[in-house]
N, C-alpha and C positions, 0 to 999 in steps of 0.2 A: 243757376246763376244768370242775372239777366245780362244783357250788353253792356250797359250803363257800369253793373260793379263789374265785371269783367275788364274794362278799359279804366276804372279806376285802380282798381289792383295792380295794372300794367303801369299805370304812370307812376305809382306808388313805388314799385318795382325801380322805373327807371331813375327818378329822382334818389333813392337809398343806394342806389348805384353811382349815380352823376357823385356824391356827397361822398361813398365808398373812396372814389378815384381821385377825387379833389383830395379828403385826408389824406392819402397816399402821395400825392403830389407833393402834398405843402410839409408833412411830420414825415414821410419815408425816410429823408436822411438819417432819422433819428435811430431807427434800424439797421438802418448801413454802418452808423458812428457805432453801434454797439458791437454789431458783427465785427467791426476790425478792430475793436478795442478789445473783444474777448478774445480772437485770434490772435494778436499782437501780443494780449499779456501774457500768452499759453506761451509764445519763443521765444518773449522777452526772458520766460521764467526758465524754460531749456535753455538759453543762451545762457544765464548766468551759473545752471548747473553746468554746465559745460564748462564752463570758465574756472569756477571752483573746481571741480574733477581735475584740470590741467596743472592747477596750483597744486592740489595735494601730490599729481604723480611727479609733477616738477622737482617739487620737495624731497619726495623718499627718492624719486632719482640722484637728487645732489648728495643725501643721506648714505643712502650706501657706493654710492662713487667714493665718498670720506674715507667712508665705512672699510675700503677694500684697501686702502691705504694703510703700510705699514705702520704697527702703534708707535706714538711719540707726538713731536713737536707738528709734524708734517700733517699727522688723521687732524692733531682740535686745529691748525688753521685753516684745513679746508671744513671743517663741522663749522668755523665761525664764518667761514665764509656764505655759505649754503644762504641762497635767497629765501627768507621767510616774509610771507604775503599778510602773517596776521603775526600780533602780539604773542600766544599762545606756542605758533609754531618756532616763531625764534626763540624764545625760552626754552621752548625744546633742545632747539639746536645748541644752545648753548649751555645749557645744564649740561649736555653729552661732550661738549669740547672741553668744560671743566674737568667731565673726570677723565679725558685725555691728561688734560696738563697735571693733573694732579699724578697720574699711574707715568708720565714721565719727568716727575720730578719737580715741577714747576708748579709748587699748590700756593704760590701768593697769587700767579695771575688767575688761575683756578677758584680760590676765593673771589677777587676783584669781579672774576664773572659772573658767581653763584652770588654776590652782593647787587649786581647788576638786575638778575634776574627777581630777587628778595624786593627790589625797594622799586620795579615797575609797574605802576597802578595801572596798568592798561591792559594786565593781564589776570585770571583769576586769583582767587587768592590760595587758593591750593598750589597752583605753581609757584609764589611766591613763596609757602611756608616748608615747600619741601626744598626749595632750595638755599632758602635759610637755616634748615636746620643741617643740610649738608654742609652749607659754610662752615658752622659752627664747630662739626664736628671733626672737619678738615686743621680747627684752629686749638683745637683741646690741648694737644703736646706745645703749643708756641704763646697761648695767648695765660692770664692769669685767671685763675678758676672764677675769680670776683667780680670778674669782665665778663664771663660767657656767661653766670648766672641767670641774670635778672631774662637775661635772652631766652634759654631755656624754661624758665619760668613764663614766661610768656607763651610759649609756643606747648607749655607741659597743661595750661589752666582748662579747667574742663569743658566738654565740648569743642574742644579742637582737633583736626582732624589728628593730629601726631603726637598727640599729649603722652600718651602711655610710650611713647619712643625718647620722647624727652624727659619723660618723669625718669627711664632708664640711664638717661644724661646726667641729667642730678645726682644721683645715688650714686654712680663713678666719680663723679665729682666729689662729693662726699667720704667715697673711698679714698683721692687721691690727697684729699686734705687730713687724713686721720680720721674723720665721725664717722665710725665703724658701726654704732648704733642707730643713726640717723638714716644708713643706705639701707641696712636690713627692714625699715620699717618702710621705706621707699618701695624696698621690693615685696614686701608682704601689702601693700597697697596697691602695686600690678597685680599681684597674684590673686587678689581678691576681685579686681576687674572686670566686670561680663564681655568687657569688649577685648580682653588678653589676647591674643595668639599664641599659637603650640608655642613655634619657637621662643616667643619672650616668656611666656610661660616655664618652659624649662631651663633657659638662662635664670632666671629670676632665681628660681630653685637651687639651682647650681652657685650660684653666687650666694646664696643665705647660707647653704652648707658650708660653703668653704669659708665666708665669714665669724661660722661659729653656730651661725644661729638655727632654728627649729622653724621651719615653712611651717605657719599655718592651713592645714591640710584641710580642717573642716568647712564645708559648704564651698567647695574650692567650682569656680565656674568653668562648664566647662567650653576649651578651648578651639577659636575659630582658626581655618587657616592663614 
């Protein structure tokens, strides 16, 4: 290599260097802004687990503080009391301070709260329909069979999570008005079920016999826990 390309190569060198330094000068920030934006989001994101962690242990601590409380009026006001951070979790809370007030006696306020729980959108809908259908069932000896219906009917229609619990609602129902033919066919329609459980399954059973009637046994599904 002669001198000439030799000291060209060199300036070539220093100029991709000069140009190297200068990008670095003028776009580095740009680097920097990332580095502490990824590092930033990495505690922001531990931060908010942490936060959440504190909510939930806050929670089952108010929870069983209740919890250690003698049963009656005293466990469901500290249960309604109990700080809940989300939707979900107060519903919690307060499904459990219903069946306080109901196992001490007090199932209107008990209702009123499982009504609470039924009709707030802000929560899923599964917590909604199981605490509606606790209402419901809390309201069976007080309310008129013709009023709980159409309710359970709703919550019995297919594809619902509690349908075959309700459909079990009807068919009492049924029993409790005289249509004795109407519930055994109720209960031969759980029985047939793929989605039955042992238990409703052998209730089911249990109540066609003692109705009178012959469980359809054939291609009978069998039952989940």
């Amino acid at each position: 290599m002669s001198n000439t390309d030799s000291f060209i190569d060199e300036v070539n060198d220093e100029v991709r260097s000069d140009r190297f330094y200068a990008s670095l000068r003028r776009y580095g920030w740009i680097g920097i802004v990332a580095v502490i934006l990824i590092v930033g989001g990495a505690a922001w994101n531990e931060y908010n687990k942490a936060q959440e962690r504190a909510k939930s242990e806050a929670l089952g601590d108010g929870l069983l503080a209740a919890l250690a409380i003698e049963e009656g009026p005293a466990r469901a006001e500290a249960l309604t009391a109990v700080p809940a951070e989300s939707p979900a979790a107060g519903a919690v809370a307060e499904m459990m301070a219903a069946a306080e007030q109901h196992n001490a006696g007090q199932t209107g306020l008990a209702v009123e709260a499982l009504d609470r729980v039924a009709t707030n959108g802000d929560i899923d809908p599964i917590y909604r329909q199981i605490a509606a259908f606790k209402s419901l069932t809390l309201q069976v000896d007080r309310v008129p069979a013709d009023t709980l219906r159409p309710q359970f009917e709703a919550l019995a229609a297919p594809g619902q999570p509690l349908s075959l619990l309700a459909q079990e609602q009807l068919a009492l129902l049924d029993i409790r008005e005289g249509n004795t033919s109407e519930a055994i066919d109720r209960y031969q329609a759980v029985l047939q079920d793929a989605a039955v459980t042992a238990d409703l399954q052998q209730r089911a059973l249990q109540v066609i016999v003692s109705l009178g009637g012959t469980p359809d046994m054939e291609n009978l599904p069998t039952a989940g826990n």
